[in-house]
C-alpha positions in Angstrom: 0.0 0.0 0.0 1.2 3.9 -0.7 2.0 5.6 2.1 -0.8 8.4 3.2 -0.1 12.0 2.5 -0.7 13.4 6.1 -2.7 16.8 5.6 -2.9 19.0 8.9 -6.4 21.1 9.2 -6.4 24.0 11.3 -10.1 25.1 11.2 -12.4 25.9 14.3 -15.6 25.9 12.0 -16.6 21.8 13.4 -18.9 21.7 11.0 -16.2 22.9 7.9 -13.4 20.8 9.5 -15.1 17.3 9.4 -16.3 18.2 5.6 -13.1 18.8 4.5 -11.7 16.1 7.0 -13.9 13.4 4.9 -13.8 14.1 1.7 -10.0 14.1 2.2 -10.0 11.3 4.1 -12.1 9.5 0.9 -10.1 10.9 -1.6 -6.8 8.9 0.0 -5.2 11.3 2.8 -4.7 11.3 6.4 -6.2 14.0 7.5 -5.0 15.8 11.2 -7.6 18.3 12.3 -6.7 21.3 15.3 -9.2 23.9 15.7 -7.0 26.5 18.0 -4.7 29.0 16.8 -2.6 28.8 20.0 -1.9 25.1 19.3 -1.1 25.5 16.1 2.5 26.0 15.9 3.3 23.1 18.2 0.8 20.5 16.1 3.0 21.5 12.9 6.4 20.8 14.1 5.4 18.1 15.8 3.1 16.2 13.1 5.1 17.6 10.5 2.8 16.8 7.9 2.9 16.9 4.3 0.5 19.8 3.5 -0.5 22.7 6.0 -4.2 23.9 5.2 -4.6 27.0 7.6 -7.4 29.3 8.5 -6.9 32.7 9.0 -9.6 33.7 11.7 -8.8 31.2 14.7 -9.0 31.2 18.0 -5.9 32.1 19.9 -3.7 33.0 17.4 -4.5 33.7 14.0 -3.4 32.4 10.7 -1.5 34.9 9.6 1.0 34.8 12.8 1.3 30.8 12.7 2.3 31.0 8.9 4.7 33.6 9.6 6.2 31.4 12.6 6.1 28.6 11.1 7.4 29.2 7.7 11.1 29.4 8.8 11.0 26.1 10.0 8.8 24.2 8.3 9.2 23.3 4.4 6.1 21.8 3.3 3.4 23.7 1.2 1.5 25.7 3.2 -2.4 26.3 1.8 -4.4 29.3 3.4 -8.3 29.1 4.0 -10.0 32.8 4.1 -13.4 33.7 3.9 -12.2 37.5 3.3 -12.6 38.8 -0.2 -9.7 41.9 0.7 -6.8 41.1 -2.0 -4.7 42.6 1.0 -4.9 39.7 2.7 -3.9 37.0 0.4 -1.2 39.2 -1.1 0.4 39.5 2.9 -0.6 35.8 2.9 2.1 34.6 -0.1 4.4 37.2 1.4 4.9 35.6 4.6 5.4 32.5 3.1 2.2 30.7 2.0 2.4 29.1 -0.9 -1.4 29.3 -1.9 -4.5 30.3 -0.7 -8.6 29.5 -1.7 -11.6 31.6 -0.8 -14.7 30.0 1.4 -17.3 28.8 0.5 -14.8 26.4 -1.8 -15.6 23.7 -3.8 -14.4 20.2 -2.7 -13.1 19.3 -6.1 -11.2 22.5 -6.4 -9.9 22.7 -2.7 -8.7 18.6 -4.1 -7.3 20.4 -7.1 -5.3 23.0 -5.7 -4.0 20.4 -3.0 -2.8 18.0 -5.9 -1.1 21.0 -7.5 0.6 22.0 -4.5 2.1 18.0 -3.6 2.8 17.5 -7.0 5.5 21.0 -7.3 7.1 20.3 -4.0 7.4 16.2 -5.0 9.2 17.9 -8.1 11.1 20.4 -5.7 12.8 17.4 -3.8 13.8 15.0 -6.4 15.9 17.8 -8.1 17.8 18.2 -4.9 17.3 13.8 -4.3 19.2 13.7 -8.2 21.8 15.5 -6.6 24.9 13.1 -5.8 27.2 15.5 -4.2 26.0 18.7 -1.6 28.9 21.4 -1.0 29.3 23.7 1.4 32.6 26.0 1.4 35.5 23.1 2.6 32.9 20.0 3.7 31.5 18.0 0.6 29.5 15.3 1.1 28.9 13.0 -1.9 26.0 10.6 -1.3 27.0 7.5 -4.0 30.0 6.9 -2.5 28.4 7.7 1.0 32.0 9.8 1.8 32.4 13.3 3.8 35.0 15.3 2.9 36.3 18.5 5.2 39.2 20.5 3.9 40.7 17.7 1.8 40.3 15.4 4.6 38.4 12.3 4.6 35.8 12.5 7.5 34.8 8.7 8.8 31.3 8.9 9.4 29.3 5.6 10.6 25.8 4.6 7.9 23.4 6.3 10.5 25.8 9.5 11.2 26.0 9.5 7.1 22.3 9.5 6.2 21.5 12.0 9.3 24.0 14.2 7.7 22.8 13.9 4.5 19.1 14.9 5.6 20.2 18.0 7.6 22.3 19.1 4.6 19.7 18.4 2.2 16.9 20.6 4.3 20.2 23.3 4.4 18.2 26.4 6.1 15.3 24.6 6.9 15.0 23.2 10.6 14.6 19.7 10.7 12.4 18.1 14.1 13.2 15.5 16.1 10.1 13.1 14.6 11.5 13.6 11.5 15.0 12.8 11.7 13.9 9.2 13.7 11.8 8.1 11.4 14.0 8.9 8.5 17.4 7.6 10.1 15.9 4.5 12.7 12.2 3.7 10.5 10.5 4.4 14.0 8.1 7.2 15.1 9.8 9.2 18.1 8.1 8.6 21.0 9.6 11.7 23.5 12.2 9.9 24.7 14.6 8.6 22.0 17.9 10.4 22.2 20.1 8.3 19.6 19.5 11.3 17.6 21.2 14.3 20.0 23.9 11.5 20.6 23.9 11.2 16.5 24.2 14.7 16.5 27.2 15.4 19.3 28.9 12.7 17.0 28.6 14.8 13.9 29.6 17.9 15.4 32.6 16.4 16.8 33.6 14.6 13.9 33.1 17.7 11.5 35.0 19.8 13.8 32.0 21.7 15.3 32.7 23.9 18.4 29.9 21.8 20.8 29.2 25.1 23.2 28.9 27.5 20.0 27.8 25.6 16.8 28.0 27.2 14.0 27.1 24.2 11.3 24.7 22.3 13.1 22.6 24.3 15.4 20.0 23.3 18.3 17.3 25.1 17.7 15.3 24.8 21.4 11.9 22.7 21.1 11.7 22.4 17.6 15.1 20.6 16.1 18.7 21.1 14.4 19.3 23.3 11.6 22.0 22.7 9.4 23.2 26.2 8.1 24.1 26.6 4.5 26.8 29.1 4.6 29.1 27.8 7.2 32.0 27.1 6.1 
């Protein structure tokens, strides 16, 4: 079986939410649902889900703020609801980082539609950068078909796990990258709030690449969301 494109819904209309949540739901997704604004932020970083379908008027927080505080730190498309016909709105909308938006009342098949369209151009977006064999940044290169690191003409031994976490961070350069994620992606298991292999995996990597532990500058701990791998380190 495919695996389930996981959409997170942040509506507070009930009546809305468990529309859109069903036909989705028919129509082959998983579908997430949070109806507070205030709970927003920490849903998306921790669900992390493929598609972010946001409302603007919530409860708590609005839309607007969660796009804008999520957007540095979360790479998936992000679709905005609004039932406002100001122009203003969307315009400040795709400024902040939204990558879309529909107007309310919307069709099913054209909410289905725009959701496609969004999936299908970031699906594109990463297998350009997964055709990449080789990711360089000033002195480290890290070539991924030969699975070798290099730093400053030096030949950096890095374990399969340490290798593929690497590979992930550098790939999402700029982008933090949460805890959930990098589990499942390096150890095939969901992270249950405990797991540390990956902080270990992390100290590893820092030392290895010769990254000051107290002051990181290529790796960095962002507090309660993940690491960030920064692209112009050098």
């Amino acid at each position: 079986m495919p695996v389930q494109q996981r959409i997170l819904l942040i509506e507070d209309d009930r009546r809305l939410s468990t529309l859109i949540r069903d036909y989705l739901k028919q129509q082959g997704f998983a579908v997430i649902v949070e109806d507070r604004g205030d709970r927003a932020v920490a849903r998306i970083l921790d669900e992390q889900p493929d598609l972010l379908l946001l409302d603007l008027m919530l409860p708590g927080k609005d839309g607007m703020t969660i796009c804008q505080e999520v957007r540095p730190v979360y790479s998936g498309p992000i679709l905005i609801l609004t039932a406002r016909d100001d122009d203003m709105d969307q315009v400040a909308g795709l400024e902040i980082g939204a990558d879309d938006y529909v107007k309310k009342p919307v069709l099913p098949r054209v909410l289905l539609a725009r959701i496609r369209a969004l999936l299908r151009r970031f699906d594109r977006n990463e297998q350009v950068v997964a055709l990449s064999d080789e990711l360089c940044f000033g002195g480290l290169k890290i070539l991924r078909s030969a699975h070798e690191v290099n730093l400053n003409g030096s030949i950096v031994k890095l374990t399969t796990n340490e290798f593929e976490l690497l590979w992930l961070l550098a790939v999402n350069a700029g982008h933090v990258l949460g805890r959930n994620r990098l589990v499942e992606a390096v150890r095939g298991i969901s992270y249950d709030g405990l797991d540390r292999s990956v902080d270990v995996a992390i100290s590893r990597l820092r030392r290895k690449l010769g990254d000051d532990a107290g002051q990181p500058r290529r790796i960095k701990t962002i507090w309660g969301q993940g690491y960030l791998f920064v692209r112009d380190a050098w």
